[in-house]
Biotite code that builds the C-alpha atoms (Angstrom):
import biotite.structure as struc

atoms = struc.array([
    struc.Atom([14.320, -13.538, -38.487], chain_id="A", res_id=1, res_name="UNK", atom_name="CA", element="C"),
    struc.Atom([13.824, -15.755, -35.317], chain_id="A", res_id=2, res_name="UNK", atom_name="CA", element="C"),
    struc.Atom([15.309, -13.198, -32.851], chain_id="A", res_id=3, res_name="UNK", atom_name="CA", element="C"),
    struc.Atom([12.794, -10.548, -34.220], chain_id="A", res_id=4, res_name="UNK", atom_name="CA", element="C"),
    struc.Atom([10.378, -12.576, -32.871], chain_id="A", res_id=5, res_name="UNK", atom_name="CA", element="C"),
    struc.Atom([11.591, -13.183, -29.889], chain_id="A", res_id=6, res_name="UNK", atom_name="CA", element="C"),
    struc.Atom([12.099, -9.459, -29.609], chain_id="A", res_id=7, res_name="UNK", atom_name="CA", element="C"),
    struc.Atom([8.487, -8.664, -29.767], chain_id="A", res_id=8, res_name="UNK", atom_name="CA", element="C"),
    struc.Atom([6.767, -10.166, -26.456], chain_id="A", res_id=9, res_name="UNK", atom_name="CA", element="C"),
    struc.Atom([9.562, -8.425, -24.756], chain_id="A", res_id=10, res_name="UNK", atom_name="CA", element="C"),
    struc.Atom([8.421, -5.180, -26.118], chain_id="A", res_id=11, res_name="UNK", atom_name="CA", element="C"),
    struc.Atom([5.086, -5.342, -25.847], chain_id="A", res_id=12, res_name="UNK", atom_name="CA", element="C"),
    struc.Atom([5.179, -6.610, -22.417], chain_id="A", res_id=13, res_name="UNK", atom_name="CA", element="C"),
    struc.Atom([7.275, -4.120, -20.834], chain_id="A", res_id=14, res_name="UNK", atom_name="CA", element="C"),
    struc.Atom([4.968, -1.376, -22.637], chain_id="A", res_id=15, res_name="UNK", atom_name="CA", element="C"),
    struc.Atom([2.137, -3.093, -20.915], chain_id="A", res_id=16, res_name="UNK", atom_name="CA", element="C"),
    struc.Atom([4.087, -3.078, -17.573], chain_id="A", res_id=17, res_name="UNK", atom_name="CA", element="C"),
    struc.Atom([4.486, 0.283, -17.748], chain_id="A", res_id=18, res_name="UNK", atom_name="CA", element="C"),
    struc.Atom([1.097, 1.292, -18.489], chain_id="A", res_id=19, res_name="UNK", atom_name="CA", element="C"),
    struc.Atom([0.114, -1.211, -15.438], chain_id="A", res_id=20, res_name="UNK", atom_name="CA", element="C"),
    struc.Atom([1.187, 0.837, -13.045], chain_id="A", res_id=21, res_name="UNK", atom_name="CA", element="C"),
    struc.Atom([-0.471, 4.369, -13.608], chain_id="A", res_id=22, res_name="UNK", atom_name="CA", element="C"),
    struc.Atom([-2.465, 5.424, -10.505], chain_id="A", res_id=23, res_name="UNK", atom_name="CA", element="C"),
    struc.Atom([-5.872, 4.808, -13.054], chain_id="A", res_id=24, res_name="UNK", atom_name="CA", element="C"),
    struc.Atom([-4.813, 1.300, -13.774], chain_id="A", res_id=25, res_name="UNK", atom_name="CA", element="C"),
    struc.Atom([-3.736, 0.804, -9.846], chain_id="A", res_id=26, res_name="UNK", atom_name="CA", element="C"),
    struc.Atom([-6.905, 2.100, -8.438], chain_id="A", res_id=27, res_name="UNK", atom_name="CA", element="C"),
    struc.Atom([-9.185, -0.225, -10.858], chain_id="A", res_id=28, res_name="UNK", atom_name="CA", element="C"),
    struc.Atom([-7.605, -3.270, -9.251], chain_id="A", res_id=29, res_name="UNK", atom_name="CA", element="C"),
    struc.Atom([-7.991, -1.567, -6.267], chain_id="A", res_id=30, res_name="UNK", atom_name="CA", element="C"),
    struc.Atom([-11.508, -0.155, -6.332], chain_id="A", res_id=31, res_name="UNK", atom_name="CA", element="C"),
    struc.Atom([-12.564, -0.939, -2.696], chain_id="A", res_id=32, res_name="UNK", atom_name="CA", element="C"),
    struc.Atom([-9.737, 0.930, -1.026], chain_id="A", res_id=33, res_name="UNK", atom_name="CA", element="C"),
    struc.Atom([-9.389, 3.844, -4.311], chain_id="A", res_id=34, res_name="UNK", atom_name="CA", element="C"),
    struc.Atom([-8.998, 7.002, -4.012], chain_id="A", res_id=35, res_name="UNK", atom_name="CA", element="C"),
    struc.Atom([-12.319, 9.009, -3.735], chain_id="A", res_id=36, res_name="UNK", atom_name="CA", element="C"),
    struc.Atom([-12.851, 11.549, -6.619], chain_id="A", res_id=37, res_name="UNK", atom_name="CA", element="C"),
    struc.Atom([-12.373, 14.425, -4.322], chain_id="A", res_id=38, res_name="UNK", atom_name="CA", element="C"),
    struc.Atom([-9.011, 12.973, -3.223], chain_id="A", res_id=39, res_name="UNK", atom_name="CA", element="C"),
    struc.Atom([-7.711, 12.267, -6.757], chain_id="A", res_id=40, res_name="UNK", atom_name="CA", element="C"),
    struc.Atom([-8.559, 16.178, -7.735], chain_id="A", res_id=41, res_name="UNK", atom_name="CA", element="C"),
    struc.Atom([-6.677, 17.447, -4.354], chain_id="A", res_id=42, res_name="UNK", atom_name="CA", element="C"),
    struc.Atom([-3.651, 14.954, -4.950], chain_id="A", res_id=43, res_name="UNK", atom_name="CA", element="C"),
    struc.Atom([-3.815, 16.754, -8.944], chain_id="A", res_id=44, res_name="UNK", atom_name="CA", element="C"),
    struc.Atom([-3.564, 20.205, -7.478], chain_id="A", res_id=45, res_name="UNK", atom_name="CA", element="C"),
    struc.Atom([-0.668, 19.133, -5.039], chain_id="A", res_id=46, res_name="UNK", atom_name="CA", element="C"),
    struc.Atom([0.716, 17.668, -8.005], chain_id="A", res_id=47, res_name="UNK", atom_name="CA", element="C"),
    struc.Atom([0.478, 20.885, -10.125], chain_id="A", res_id=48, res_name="UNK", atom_name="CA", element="C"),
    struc.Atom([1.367, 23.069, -7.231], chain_id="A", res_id=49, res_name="UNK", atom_name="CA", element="C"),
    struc.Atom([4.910, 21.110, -7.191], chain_id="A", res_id=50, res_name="UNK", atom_name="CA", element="C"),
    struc.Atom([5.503, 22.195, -11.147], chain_id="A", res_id=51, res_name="UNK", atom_name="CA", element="C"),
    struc.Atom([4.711, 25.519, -9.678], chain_id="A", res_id=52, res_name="UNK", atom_name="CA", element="C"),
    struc.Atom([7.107, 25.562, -7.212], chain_id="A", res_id=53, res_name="UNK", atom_name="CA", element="C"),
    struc.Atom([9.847, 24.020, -9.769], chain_id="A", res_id=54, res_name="UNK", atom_name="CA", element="C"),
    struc.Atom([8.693, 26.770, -12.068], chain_id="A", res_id=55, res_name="UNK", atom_name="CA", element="C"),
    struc.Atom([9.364, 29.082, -9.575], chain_id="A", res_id=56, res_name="UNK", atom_name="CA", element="C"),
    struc.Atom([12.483, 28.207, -7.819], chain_id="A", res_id=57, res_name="UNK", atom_name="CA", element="C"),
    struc.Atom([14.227, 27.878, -11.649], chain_id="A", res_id=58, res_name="UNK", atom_name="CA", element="C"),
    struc.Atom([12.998, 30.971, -13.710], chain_id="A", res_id=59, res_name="UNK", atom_name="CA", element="C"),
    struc.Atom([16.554, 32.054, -14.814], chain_id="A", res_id=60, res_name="UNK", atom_name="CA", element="C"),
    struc.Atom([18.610, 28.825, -15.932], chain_id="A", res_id=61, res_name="UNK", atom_name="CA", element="C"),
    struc.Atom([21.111, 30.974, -17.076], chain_id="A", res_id=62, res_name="UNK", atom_name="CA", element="C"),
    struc.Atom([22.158, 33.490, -14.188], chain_id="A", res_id=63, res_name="UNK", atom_name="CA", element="C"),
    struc.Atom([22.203, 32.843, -10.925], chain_id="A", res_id=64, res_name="UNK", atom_name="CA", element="C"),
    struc.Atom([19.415, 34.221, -8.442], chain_id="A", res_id=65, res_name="UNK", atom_name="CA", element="C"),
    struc.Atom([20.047, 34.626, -5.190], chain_id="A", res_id=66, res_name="UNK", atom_name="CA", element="C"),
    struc.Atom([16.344, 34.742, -4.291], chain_id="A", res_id=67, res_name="UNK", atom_name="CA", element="C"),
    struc.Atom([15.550, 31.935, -6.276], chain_id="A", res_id=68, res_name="UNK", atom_name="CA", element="C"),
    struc.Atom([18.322, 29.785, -4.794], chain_id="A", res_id=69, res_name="UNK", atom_name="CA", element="C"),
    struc.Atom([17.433, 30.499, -1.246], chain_id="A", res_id=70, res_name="UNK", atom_name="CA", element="C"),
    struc.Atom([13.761, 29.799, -1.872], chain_id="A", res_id=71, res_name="UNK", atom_name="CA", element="C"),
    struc.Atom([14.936, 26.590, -3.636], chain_id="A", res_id=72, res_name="UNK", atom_name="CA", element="C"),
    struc.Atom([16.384, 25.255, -0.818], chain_id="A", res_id=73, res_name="UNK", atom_name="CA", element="C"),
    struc.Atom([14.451, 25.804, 1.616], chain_id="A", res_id=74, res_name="UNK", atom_name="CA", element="C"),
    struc.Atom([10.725, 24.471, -0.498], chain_id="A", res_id=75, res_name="UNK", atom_name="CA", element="C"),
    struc.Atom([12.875, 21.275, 0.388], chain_id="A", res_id=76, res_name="UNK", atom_name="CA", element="C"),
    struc.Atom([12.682, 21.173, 4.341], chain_id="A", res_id=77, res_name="UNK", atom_name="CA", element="C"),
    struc.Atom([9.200, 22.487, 4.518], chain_id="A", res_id=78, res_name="UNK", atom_name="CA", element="C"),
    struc.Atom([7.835, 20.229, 2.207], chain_id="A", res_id=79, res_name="UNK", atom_name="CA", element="C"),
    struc.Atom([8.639, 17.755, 4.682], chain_id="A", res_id=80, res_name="UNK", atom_name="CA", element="C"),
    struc.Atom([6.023, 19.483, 7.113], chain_id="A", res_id=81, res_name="UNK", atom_name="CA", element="C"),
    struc.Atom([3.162, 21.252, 4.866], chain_id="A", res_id=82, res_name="UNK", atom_name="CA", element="C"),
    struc.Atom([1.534, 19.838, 1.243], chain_id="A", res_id=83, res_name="UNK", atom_name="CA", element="C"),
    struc.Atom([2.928, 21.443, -1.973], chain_id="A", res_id=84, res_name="UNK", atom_name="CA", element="C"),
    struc.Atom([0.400, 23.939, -2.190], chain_id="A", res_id=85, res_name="UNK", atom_name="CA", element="C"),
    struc.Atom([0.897, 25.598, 0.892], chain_id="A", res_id=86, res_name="UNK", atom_name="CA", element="C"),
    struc.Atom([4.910, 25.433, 0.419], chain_id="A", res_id=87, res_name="UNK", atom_name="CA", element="C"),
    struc.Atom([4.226, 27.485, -2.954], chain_id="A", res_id=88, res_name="UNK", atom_name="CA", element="C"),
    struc.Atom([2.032, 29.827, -0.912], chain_id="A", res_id=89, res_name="UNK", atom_name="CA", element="C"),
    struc.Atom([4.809, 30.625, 1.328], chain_id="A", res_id=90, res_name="UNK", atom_name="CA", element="C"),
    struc.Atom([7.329, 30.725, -1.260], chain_id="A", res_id=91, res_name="UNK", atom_name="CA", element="C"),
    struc.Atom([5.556, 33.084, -3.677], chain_id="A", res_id=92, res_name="UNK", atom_name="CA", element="C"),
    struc.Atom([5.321, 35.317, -0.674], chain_id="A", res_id=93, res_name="UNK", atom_name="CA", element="C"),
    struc.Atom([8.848, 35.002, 0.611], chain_id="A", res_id=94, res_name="UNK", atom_name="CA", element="C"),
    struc.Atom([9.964, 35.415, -3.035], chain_id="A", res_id=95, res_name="UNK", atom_name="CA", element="C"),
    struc.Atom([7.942, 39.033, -3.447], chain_id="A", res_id=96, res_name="UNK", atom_name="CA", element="C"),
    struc.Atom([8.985, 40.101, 0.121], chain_id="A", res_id=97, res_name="UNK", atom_name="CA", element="C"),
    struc.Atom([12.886, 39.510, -0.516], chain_id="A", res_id=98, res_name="UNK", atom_name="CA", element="C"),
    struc.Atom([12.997, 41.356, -4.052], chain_id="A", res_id=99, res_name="UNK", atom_name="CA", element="C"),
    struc.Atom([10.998, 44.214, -2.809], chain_id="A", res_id=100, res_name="UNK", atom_name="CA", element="C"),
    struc.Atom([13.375, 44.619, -0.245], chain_id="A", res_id=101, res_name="UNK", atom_name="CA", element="C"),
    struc.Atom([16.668, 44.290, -2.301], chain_id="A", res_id=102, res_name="UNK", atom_name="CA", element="C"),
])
C-alpha cells in the first residue's frame, strides 16, 4: 500500500509538468514579452497550414504517388525559406500543374 502512495505525486506532477508548458501556460508567466493576439492567430494558421501540407503530401498511404512524393520532398527545403502557408500555396499549385500535365 505504501508504494501506491508514493506513486501518486509522481503522477500528478508530471501531468502538471506537462500541462506547464503549453504556449497558454508559457505566455501567462510571460505576459510582458507574450505573444500579441494577432500573432497567436497568424502562428494558428501557420500551424494549420502545416496539417495541410501533411494532408497533402500523404493522400494515398497505400500506393505510391509520384506527385505527391516529389512535392513531399521538396515542402522540406522551402520551408526553410517561406512560412507554412505560403509553402502550401506553392505546393497546391505545383501539385495541380504536374497532374494536369501527366
Amino acid at each position: 500500500m505504501r508504494n501506491y502512495f508514493s506513486i501518486l505525486p509522481l503522477l500528478f506532477s508530471t501531468a502538471v509538468i506537462a500541462n506547464d508548458n503549453s504556449y497558454e501556460n508559457i505566455a501567462e508567466r510571460n505576459a510582458k514579452v507574450a505573444l500579441t493576439q494577432q500573432q497567436v492567430s497568424t502562428a494558428k494558421m501557420q500551424g494549420e497550414c502545416l496539417v495541410g501540407l501533411k494532408e497533402l503530401n500523404y493522400k494515398k498511404k497505400h500506393e505510391f504517388d509520384a506527385i505527391a512524393e516529389w512535392t513531399s520532398f521538396r515542402s522540406s527545403s522551402l520551408l526553410e525559406q517561406f512560412s507554412p502557408c505560403q509553402v502550401l500555396i506553392i505546393m497546391e499549385v505545383a501539385q495541380r500543374k504536374l497532374k494536369a500535365n501527366k
